[in-house]
Legacy VTK file of the C-alpha trace (Angstrom):
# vtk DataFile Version 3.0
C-alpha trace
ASCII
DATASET POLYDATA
POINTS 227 float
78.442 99.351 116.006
77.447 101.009 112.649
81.157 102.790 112.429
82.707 99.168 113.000
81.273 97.881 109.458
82.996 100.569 107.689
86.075 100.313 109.689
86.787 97.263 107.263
87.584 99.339 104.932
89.961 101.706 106.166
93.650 101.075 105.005
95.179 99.896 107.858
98.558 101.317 109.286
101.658 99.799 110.736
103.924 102.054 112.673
102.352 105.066 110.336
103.274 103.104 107.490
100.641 102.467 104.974
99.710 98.407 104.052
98.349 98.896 101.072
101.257 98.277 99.221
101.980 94.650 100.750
98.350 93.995 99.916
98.884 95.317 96.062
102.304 93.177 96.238
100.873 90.205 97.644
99.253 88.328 94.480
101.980 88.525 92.712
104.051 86.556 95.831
101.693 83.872 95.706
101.851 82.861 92.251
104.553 80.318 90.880
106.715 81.628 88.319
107.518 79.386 85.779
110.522 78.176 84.747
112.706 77.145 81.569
112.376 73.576 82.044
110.417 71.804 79.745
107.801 69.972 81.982
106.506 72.054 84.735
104.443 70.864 88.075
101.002 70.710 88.029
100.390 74.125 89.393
102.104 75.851 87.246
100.312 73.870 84.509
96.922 74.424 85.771
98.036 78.329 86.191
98.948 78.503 82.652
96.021 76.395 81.678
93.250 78.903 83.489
95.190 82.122 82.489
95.323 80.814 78.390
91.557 80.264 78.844
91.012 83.491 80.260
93.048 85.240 77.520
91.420 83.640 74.789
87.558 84.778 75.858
89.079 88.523 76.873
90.066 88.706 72.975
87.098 86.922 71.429
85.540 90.682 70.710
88.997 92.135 69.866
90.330 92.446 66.325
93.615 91.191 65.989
95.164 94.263 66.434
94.190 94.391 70.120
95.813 91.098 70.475
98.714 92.998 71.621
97.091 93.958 74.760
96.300 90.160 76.176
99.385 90.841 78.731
97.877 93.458 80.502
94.197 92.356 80.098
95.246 88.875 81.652
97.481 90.329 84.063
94.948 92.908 85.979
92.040 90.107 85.333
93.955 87.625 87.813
95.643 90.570 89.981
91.962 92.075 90.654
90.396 88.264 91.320
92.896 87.633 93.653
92.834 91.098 95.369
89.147 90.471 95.669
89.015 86.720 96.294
91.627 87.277 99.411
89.714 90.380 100.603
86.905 87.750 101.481
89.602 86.099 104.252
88.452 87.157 107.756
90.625 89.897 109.316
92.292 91.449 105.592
92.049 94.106 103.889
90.458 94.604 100.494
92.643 97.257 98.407
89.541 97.209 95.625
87.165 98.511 97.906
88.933 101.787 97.839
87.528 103.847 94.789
90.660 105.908 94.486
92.427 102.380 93.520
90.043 101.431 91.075
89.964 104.665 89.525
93.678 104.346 89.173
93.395 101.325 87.326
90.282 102.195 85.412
91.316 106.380 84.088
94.664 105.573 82.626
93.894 102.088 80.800
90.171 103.873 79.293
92.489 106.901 78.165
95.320 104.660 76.543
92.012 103.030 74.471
91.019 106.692 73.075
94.456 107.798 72.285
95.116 104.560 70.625
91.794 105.320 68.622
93.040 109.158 68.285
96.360 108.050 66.761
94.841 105.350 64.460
91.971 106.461 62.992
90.904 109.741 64.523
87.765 110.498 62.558
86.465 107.343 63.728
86.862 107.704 66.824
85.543 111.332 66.801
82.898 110.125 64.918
81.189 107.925 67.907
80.111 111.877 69.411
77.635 112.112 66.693
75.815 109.878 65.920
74.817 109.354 61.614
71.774 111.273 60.511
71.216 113.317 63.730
69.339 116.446 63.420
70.967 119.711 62.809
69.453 121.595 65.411
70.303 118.609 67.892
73.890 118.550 66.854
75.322 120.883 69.391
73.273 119.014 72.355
74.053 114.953 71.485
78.207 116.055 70.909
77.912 117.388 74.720
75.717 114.367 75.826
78.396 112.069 73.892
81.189 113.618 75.584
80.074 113.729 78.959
79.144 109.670 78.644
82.712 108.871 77.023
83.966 110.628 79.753
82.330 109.191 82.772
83.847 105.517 81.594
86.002 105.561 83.691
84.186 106.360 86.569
81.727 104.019 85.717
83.893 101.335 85.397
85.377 102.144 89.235
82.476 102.971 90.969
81.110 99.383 90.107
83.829 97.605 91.149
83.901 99.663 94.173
79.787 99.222 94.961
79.850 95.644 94.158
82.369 94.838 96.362
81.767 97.428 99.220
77.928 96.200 99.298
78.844 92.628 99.576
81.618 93.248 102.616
78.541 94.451 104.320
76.017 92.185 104.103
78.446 89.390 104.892
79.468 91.629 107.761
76.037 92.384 108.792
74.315 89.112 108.592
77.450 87.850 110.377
76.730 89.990 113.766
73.017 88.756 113.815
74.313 84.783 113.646
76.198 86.017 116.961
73.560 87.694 118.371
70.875 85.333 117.672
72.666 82.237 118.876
71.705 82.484 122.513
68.538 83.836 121.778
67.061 81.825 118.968
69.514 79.228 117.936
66.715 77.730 115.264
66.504 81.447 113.728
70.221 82.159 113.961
70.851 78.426 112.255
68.915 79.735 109.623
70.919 83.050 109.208
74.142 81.073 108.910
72.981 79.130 106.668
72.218 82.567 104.568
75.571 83.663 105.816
77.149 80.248 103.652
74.912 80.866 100.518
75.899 84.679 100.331
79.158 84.338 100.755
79.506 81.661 97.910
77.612 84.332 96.229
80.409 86.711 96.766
83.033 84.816 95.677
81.206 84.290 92.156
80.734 88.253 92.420
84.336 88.779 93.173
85.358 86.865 90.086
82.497 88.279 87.783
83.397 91.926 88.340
86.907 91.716 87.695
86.162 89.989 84.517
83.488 92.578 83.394
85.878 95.214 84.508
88.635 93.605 82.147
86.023 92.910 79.452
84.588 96.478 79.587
88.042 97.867 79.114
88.337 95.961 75.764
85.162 96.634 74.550
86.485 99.768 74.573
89.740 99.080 72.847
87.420 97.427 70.222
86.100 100.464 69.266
89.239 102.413 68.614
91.157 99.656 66.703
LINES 1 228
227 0 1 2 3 4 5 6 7 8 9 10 11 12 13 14 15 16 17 18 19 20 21 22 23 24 25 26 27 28 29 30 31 32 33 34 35 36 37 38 39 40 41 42 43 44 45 46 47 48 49 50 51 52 53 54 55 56 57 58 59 60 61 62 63 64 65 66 67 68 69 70 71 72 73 74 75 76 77 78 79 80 81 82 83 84 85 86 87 88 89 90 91 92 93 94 95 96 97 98 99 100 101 102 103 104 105 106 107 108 109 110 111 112 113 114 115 116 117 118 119 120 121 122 123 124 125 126 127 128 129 130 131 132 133 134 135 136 137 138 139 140 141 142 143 144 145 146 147 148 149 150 151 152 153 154 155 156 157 158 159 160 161 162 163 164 165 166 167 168 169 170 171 172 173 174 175 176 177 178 179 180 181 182 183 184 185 186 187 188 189 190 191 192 193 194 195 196 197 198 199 200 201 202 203 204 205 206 207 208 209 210 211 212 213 214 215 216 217 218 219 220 221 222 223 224 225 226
């Protein structure tokens, strides 16, 4: 029974092919594009209206010259809330439970933010490794310390996306067997439980859409110091 909650998060095959790539594919199906009429349908209106409003607090910390990046900040913001948000379906998959994935999204966006600080302004950016009036005899030490922390960003940034998620696919799984288990037993008791069941998984759904916006927002935070 313990192997079964983790089986969730195996990618599952389909004649030895691999479905992780319809499940990376499939936000991008359910979205309307627009089109070049002038009025568009409500969806599409609300869909512009939420992803303007998400663009416009992603580049509240950025200096204009990081404006050039709201594309891909509002494009993986939505792409990871949906992956997430769908993941919470009974019987899917969830591609951003897989740490390999979010790694792949985290290591090559972080290093595009330090060689855009290298190129720019390069003893800036070097400067952040020490730190102004630091001792001389604790130079050597805090430039290691500095380095190792810049470069565990990345894996920072993917391990909590991973954890968050992964930890809440549990629980839901979890609390979900003892409703079934408890309901000939103890129906009052296993009532109760549901009723847990409910409230957590409305908490997961905030948590689904909170980490892929603090994943997003990390990753400019981190622009904003190399521009």
């Amino acid at each position: 029974m313990t192997l079964s909650f983790f089986d969730q998060f195996l990618s599952p095959n389909f004649l030895g092919v691999p479905l992780i790539a319809l499940a990376l594919s499939l936000p991008w199906i359910l979205y309307p594009a627009p089109s070049s009429r002038w009025l568009e349908n409500r969806l599409i209106t609300l869909q512009g209206w939420f992803i303007m409003q998400f663009t416009q607090q992603l580049l509240l910390p950025l200096n204009p010259g990081g404006h050039k990046w709201a594309t891909i900040f509002a494009s993986l913001i939505l792409f990871l809330i949906t992956l997430n948000l769908l993941g919470l379906l009974p019987y899917t998959f969830t591609p951003t439970t897989q740490l390999s994935l979010n790694l792949g999204f985290a290591f090559p966006l972080w290093l595009a933010t330090v060689l855009v600080g290298m190129r720019n302004q390069p003893t800036h950016a070097l400067g952040h490794l020490l730190p102004e009036g630091t001792p001389t005899p604790l130079i050597p030490v805090l430039i290691v310390i500095e380095t190792i922390s810049l470069f565990i960003r990345p894996l920072a940034l993917g391990v909590r996306l991973t954890a968050n998620l992964t930890a809440g696919h549990l629980l839901i799984g979890l609390i979900s067997t003892a409703v079934v288990v408890l309901l000939p037993i103890m129906p009052a008791v296993a009532t109760l439980t549901a009723v847990v069941l409910f409230l957590l998984t409305l908490l997961e759904i905030a948590v689904a859409m909170i980490q892929a916006y603090v994943f997003v927002l990390l990753l400019s935070l981190y622009l904003q110091e190399n521009i």
